[in-house]
N, CA and C atoms as a LAMMPS dump frame, in Angstrom:
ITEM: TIMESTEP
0
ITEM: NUMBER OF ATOMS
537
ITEM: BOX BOUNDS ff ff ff
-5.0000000000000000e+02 5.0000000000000000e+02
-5.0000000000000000e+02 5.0000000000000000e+02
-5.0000000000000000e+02 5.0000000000000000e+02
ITEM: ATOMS id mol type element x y z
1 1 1 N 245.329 -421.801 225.334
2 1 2 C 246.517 -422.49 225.759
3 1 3 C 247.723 -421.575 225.744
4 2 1 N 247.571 -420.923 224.867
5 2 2 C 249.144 -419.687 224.781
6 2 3 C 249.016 -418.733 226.098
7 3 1 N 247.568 -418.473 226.935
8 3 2 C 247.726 -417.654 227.521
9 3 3 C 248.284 -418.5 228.846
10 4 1 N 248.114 -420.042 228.757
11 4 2 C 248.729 -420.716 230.158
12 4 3 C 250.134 -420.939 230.416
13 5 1 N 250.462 -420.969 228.939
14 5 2 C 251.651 -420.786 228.679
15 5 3 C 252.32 -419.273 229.25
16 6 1 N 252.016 -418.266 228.562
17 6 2 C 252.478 -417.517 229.44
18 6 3 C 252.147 -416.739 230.851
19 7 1 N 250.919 -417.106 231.131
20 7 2 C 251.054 -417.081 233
21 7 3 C 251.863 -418.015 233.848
22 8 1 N 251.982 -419.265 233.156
23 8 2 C 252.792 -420.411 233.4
24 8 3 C 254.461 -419.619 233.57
25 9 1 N 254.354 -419.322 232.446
26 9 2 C 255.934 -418.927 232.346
27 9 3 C 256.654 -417.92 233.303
28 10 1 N 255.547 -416.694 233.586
29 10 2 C 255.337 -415.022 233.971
30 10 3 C 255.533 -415.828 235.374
31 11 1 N 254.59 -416.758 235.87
32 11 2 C 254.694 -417.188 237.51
33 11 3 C 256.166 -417.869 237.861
34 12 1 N 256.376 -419.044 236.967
35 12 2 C 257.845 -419.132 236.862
36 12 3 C 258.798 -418.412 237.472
37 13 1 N 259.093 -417.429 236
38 13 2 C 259.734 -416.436 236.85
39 13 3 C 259.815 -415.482 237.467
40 14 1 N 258.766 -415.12 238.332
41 14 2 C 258.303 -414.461 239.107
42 14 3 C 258.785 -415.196 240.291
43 15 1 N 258.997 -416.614 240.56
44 15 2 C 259.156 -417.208 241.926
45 15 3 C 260.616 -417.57 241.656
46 16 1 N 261.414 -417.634 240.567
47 16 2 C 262.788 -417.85 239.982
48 16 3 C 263.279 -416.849 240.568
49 17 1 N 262.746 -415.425 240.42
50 17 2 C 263.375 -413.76 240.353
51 17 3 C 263.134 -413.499 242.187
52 18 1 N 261.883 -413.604 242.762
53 18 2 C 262.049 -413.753 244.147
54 18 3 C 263.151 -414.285 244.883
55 19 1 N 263.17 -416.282 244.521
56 19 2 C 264.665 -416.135 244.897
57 19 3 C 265.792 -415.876 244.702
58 20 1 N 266.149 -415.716 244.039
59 20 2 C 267.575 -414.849 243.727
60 20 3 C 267.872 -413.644 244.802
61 21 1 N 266.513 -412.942 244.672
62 21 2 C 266.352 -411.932 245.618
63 21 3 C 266.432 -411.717 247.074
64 22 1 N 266.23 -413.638 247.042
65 22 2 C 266.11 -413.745 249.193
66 22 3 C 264.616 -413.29 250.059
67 23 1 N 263.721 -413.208 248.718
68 23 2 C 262.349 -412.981 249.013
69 23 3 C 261.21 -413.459 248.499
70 24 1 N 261.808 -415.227 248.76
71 24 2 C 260.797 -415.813 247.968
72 24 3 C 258.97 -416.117 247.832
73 25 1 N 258.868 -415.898 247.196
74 25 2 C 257.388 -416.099 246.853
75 25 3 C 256.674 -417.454 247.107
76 26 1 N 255.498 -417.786 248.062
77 26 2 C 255.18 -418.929 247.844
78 26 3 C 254.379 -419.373 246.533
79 27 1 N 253.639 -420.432 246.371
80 27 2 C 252.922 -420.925 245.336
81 27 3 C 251.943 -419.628 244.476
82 28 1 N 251.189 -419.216 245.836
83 28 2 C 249.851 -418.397 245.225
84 28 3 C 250.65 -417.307 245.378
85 29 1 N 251.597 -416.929 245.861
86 29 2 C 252.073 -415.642 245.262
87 29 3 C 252.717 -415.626 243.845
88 30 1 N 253.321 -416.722 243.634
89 30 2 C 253.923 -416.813 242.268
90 30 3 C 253.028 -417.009 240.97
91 31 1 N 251.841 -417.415 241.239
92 31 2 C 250.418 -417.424 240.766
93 31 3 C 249.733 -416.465 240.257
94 32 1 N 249.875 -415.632 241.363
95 32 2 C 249.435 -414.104 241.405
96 32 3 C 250.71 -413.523 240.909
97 33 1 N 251.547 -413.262 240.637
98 33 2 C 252.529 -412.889 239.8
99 33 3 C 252.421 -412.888 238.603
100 34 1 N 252.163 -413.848 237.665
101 34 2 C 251.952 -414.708 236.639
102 34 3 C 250.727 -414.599 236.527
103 35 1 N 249.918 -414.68 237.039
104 35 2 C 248.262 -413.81 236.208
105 35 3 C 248.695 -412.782 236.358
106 36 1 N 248.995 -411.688 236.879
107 36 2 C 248.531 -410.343 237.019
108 36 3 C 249.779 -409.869 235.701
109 37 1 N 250.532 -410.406 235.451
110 37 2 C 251.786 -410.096 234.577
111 37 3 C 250.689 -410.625 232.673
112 38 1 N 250.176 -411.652 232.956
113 38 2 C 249.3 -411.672 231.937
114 38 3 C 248.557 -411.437 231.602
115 39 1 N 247.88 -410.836 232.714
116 39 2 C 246.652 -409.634 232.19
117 39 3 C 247.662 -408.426 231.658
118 40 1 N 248.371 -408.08 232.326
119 40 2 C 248.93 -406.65 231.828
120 40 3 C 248.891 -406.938 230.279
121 41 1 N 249.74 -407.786 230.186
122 41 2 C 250.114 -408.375 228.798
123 41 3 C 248.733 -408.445 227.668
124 42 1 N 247.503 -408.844 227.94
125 42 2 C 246.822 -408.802 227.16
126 42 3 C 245.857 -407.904 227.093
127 43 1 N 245.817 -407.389 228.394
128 43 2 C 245.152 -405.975 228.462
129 43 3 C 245.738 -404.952 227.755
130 44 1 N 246.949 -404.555 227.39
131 44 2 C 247.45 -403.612 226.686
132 44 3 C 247.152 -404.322 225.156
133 45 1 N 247.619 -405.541 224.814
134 45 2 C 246.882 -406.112 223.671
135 45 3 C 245.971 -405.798 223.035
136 46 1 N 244.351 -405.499 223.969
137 46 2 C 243.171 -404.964 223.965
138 46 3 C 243.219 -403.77 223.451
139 47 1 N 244.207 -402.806 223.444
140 47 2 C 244.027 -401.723 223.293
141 47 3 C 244.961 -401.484 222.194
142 48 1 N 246.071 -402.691 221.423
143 48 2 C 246.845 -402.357 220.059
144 48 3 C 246.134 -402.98 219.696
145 49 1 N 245.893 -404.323 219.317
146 49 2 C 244.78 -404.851 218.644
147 49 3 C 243.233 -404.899 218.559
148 50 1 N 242.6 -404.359 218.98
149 50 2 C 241.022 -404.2 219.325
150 50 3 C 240.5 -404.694 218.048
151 51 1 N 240.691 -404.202 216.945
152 51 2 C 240.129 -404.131 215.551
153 51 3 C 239.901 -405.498 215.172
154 52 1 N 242.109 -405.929 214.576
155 52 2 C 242.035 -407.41 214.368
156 52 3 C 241.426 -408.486 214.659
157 53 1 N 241.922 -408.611 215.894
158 53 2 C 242.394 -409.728 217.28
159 53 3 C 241.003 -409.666 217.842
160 54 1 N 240.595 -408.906 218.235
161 54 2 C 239.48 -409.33 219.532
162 54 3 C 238.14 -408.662 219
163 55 1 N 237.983 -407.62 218.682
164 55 2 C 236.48 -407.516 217.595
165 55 3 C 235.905 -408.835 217.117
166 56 1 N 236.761 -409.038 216.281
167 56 2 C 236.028 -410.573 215.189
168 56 3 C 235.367 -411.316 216.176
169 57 1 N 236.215 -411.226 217.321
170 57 2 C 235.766 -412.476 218.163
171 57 3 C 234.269 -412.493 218.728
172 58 1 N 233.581 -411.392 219.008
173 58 2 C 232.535 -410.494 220.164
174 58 3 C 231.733 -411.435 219.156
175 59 1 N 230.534 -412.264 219.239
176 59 2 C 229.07 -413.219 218.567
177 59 3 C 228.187 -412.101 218.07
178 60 1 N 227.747 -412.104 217.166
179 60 2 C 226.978 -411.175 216.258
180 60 3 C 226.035 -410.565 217.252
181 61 1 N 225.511 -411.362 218.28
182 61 2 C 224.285 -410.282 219.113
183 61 3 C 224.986 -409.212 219.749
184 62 1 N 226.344 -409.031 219.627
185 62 2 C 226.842 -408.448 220.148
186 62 3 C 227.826 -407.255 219.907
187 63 1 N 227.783 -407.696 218.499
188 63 2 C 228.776 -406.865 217.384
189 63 3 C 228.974 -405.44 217.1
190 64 1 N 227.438 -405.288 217.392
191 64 2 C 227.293 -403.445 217.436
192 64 3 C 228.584 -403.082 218.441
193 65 1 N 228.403 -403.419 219.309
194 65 2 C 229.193 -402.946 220.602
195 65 3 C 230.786 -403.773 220.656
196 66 1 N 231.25 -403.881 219.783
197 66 2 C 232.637 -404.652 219.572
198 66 3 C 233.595 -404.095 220.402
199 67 1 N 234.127 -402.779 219.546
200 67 2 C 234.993 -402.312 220.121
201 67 3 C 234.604 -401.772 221.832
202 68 1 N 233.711 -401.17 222.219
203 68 2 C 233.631 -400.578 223.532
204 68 3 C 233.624 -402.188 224.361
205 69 1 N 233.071 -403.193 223.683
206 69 2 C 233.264 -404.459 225.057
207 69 3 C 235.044 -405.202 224.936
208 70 1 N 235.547 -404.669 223.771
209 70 2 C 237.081 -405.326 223.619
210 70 3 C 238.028 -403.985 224.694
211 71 1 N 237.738 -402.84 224.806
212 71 2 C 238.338 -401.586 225.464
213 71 3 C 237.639 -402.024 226.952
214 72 1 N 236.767 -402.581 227.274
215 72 2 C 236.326 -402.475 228.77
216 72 3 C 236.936 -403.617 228.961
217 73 1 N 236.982 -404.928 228.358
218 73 2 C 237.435 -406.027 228.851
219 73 3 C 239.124 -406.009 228.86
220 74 1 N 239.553 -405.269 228.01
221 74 2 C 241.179 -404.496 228.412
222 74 3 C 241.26 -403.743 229.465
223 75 1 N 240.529 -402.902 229.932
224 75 2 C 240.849 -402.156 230.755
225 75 3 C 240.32 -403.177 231.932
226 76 1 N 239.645 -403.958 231.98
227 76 2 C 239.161 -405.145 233.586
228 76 3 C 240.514 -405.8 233.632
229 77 1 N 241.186 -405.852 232.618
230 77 2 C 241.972 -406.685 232.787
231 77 3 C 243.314 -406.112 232.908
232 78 1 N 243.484 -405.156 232.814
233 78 2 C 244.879 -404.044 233.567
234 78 3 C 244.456 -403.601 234.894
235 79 1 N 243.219 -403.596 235.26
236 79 2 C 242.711 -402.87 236.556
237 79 3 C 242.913 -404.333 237.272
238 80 1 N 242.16 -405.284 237.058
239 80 2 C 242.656 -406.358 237.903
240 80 3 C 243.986 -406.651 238.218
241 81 1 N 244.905 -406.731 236.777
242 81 2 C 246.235 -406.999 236.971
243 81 3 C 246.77 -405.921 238.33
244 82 1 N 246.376 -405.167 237.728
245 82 2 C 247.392 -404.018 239.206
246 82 3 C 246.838 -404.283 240.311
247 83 1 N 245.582 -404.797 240.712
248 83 2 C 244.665 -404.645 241.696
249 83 3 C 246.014 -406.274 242.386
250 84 1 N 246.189 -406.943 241.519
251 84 2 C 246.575 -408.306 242.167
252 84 3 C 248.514 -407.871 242.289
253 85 1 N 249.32 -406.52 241.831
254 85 2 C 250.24 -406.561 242.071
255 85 3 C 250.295 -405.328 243.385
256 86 1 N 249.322 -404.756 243.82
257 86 2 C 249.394 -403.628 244.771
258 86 3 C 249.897 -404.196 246.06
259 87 1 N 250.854 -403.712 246.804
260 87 2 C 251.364 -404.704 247.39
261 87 3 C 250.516 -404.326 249.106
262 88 1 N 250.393 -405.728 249.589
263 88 2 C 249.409 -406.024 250.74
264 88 3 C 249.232 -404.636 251.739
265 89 1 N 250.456 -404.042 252.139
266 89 2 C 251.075 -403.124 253.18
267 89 3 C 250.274 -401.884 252.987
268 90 1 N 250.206 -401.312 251.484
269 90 2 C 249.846 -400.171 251.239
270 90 3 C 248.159 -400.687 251.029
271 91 1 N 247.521 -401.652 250.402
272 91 2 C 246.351 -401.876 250.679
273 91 3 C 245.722 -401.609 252.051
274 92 1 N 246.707 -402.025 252.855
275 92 2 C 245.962 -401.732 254.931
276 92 3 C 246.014 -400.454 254.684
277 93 1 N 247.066 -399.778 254.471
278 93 2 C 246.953 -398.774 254.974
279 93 3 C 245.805 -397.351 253.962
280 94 1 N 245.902 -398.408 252.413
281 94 2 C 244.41 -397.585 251.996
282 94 3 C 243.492 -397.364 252.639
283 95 1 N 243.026 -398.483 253.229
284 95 2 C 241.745 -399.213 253.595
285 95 3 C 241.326 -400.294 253.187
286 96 1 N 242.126 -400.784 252.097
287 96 2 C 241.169 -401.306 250.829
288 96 3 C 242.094 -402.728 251.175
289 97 1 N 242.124 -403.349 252.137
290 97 2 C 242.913 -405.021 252.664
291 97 3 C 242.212 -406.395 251.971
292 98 1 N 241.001 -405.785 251.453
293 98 2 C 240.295 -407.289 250.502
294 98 3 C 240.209 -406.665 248.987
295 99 1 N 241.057 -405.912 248.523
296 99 2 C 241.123 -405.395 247.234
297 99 3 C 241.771 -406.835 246.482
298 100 1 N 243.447 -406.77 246.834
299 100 2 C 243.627 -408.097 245.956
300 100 3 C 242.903 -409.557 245.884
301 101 1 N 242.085 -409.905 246.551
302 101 2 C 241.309 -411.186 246.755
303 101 3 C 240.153 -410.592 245.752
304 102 1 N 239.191 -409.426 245.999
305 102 2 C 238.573 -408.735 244.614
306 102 3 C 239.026 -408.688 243.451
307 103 1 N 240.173 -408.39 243.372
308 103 2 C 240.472 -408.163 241.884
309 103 3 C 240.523 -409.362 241.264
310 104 1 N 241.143 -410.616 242.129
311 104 2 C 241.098 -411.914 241.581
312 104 3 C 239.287 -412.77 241.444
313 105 1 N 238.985 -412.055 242.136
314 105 2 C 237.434 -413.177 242.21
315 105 3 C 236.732 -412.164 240.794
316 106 1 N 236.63 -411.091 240.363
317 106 2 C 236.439 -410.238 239.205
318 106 3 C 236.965 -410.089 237.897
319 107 1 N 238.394 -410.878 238.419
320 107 2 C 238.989 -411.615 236.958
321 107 3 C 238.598 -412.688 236.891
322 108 1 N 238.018 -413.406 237.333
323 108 2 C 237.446 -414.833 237.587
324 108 3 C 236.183 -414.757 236.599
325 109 1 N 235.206 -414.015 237.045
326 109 2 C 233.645 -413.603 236.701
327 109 3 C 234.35 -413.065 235.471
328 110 1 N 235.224 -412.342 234.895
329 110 2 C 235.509 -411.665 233.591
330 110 3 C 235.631 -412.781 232.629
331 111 1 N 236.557 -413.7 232.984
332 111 2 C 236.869 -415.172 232.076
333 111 3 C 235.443 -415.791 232.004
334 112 1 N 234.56 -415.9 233.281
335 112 2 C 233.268 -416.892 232.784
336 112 3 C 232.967 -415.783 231.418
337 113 1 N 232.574 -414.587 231.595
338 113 2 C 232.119 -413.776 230.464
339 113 3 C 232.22 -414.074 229.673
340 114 1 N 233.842 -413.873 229.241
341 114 2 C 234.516 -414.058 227.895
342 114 3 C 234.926 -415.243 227.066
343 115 1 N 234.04 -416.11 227.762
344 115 2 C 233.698 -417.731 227.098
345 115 3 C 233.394 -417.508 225.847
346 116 1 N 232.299 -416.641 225.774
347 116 2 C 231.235 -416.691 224.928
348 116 3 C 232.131 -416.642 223.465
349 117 1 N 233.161 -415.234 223.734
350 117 2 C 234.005 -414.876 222.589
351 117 3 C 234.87 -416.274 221.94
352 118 1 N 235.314 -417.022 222.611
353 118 2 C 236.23 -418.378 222.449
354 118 3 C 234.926 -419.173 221.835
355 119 1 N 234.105 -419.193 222.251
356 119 2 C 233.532 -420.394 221.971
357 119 3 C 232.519 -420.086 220.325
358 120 1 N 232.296 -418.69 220.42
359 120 2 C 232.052 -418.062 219.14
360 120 3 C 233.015 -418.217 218.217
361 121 1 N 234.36 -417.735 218.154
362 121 2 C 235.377 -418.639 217.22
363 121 3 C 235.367 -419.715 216.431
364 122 1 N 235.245 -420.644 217.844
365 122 2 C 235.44 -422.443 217.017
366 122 3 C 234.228 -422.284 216.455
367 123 1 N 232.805 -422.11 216.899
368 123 2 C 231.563 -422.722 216.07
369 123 3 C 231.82 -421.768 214.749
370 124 1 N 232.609 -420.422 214.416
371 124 2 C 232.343 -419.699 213.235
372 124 3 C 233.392 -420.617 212.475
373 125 1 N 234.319 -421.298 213.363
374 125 2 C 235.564 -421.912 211.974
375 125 3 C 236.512 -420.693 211.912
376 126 1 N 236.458 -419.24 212.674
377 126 2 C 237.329 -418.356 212.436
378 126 3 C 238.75 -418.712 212.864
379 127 1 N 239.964 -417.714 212.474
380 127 2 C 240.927 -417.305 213.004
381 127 3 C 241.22 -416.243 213.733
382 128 1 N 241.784 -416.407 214.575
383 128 2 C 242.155 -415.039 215.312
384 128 3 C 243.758 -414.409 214.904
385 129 1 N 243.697 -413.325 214.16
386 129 2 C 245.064 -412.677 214.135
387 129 3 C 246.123 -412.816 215.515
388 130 1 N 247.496 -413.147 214.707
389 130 2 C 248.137 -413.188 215.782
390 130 3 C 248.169 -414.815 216.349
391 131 1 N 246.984 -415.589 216.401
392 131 2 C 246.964 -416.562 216.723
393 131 3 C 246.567 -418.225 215.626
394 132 1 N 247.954 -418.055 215.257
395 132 2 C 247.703 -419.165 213.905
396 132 3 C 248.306 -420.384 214.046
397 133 1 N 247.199 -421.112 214.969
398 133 2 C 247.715 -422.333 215.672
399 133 3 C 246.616 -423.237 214.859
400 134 1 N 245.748 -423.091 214.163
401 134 2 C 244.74 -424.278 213.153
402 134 3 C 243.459 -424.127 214.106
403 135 1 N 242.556 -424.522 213.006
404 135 2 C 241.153 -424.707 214.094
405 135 3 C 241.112 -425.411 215.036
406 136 1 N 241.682 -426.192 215.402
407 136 2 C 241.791 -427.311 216.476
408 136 3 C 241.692 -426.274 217.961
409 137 1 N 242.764 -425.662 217.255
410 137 2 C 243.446 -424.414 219.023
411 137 3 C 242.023 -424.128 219.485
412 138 1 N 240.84 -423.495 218.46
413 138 2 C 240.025 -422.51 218.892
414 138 3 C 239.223 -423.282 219.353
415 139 1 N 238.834 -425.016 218.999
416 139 2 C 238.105 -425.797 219.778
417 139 3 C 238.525 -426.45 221.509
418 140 1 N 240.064 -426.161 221.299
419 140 2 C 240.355 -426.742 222.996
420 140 3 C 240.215 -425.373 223.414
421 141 1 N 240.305 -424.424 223.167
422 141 2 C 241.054 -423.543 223.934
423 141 3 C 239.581 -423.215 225.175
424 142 1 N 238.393 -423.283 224.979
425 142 2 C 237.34 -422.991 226.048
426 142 3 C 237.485 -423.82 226.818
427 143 1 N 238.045 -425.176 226.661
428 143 2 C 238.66 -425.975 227.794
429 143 3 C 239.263 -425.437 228.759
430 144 1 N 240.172 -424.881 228.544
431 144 2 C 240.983 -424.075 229.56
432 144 3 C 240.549 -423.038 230.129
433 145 1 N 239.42 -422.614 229.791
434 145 2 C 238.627 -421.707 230.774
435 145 3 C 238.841 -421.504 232.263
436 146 1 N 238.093 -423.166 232.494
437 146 2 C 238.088 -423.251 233.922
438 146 3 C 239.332 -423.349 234.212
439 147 1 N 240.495 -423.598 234.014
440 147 2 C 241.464 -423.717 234.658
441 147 3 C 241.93 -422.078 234.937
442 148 1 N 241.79 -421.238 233.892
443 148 2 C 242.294 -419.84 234.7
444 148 3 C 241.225 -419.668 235.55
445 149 1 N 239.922 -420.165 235.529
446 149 2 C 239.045 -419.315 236.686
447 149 3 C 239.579 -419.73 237.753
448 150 1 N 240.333 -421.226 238.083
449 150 2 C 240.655 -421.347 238.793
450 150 3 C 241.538 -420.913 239.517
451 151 1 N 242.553 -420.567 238.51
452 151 2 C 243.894 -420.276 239.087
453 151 3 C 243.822 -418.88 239.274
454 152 1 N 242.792 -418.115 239.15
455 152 2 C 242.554 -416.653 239.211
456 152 3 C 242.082 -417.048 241.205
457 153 1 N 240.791 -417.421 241.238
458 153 2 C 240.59 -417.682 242.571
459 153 3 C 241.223 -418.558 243.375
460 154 1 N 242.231 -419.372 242.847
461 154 2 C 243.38 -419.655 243.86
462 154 3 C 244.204 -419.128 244.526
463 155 1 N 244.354 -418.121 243.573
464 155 2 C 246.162 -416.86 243.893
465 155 3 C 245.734 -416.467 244.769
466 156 1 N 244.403 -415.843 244.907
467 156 2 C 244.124 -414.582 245.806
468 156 3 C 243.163 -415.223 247.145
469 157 1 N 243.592 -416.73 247.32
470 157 2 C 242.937 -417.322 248.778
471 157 3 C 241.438 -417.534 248.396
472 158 1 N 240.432 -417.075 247.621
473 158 2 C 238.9 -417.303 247.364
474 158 3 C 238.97 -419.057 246.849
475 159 1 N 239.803 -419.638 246.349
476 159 2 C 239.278 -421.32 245.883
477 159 3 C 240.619 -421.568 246.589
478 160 1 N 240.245 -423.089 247.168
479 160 2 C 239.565 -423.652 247.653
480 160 3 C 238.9 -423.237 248.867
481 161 1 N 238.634 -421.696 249.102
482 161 2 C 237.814 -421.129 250.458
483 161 3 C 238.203 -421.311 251.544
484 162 1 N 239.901 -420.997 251.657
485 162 2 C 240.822 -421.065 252.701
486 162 3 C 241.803 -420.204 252.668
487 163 1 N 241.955 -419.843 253.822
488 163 2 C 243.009 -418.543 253.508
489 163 3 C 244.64 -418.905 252.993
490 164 1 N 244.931 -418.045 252.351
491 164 2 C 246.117 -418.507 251.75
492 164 3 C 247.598 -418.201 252.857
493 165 1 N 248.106 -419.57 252.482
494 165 2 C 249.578 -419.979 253.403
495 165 3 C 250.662 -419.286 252.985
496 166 1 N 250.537 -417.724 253.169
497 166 2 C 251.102 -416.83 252.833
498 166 3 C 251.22 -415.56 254.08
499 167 1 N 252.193 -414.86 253.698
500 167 2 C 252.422 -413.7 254.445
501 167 3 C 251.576 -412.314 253.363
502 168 1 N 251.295 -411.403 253.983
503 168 2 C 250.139 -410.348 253.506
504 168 3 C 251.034 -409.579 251.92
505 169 1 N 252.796 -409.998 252.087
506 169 2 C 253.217 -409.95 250.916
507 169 3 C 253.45 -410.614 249.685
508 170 1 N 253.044 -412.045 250.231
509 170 2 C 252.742 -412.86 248.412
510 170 3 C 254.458 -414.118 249.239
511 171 1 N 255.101 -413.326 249.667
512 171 2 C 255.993 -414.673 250.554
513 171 3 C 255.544 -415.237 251.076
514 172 1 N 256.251 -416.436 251.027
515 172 2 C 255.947 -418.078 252.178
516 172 3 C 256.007 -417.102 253.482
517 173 1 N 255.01 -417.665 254.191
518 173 2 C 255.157 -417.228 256.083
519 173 3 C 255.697 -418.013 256.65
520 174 1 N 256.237 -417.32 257.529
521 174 2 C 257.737 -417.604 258.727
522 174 3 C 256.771 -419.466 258.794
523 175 1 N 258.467 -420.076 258.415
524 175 2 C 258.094 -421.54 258.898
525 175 3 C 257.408 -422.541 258.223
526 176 1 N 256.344 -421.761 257.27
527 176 2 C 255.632 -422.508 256.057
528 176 3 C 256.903 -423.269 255.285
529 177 1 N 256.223 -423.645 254.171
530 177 2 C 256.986 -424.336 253.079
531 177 3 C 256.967 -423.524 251.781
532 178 1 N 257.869 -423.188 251.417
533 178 2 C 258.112 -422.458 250.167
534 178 3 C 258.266 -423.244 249.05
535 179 1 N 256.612 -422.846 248.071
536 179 2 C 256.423 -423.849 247.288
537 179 3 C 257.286 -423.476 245.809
């Protein structure tokens, strides 16, 4: 829930800061703003806390390998983040024009992954450093799973499997509705 909170917040003002600017952002761009601003955020996390915070979490079949799956799942999750802030223009002209819709459908598949870690929590009764909200938190919080998978494959046009009512820069297109 803290992390919806702050993609919640990050998209906010991400579509607050657009307009001001005179370059506003529609819905799934402000979406994509706000995930990719919260991966940064916890992807660098991954890499001050590894030990505390996100080790404990990895289920004993898995423990040998703690730290190298808490450093890869930081680094999926800064590589996605940038992958979803690279802006459309310079993607054409990479080559690479279905990169941001990838990076979002791969942060998508990363969250089904990292169930396992959330849901290992509540059944151990643990705490997570940093996060001292009572056992309760660690039992909703796999709830909210699906909602970032969702909102991961929303931003980037893959859910609901329609292209997004956007211009190739994350703005409302000429005439749309600026959500």
């Amino acid at each position: 829930m803290s992390f919806l909170v702050l993609i919640s917040v990050a998209a906010g003002l991400s579509w607050a800061l657009s307009r001001l600017a005179g370059r506003a952002l529609c819905l799934r761009g402000a979406m994509r703003w706000g995930l990719a601003l919260g991966f940064l955020f916890t992807g660098c996390d991954h890499f001050l806390n590894a030990a505390t915070r996100y080790a404990p979490m990895i289920p004993d079949a898995l423990a040998a390998h703690a730290m190298a799956l808490v450093y890869f799942t930081g680094l999926a999750e800064i590589a996605g983040a940038i992958g979803l802030l690279l802006p459309a223009t310079l993607l054409a002209r990479l080559g690479l024009p279905g990169l941001r819709r990838q990076a979002g459908i791969w942060l998508a598949v990363m969250l089904v992954c990292v169930v396992a870690a959330n849901i290992n929590v509540a059944l151990k009764g643990q705490t997570v450093s940093g996060l001292d909200f009572g056992a309760w938190y660690f039992w909703v919080r796999p709830l909210f799973q699906p909602l970032f998978i969702a909102w991961a494959l929303y931003c980037v046009g893959a859910w609901p499997f329609a292209a997004p009512a956007e211009g190739a820069d994350g703005r409302a297109a000429e005439g749309g509705a600026r959500a």
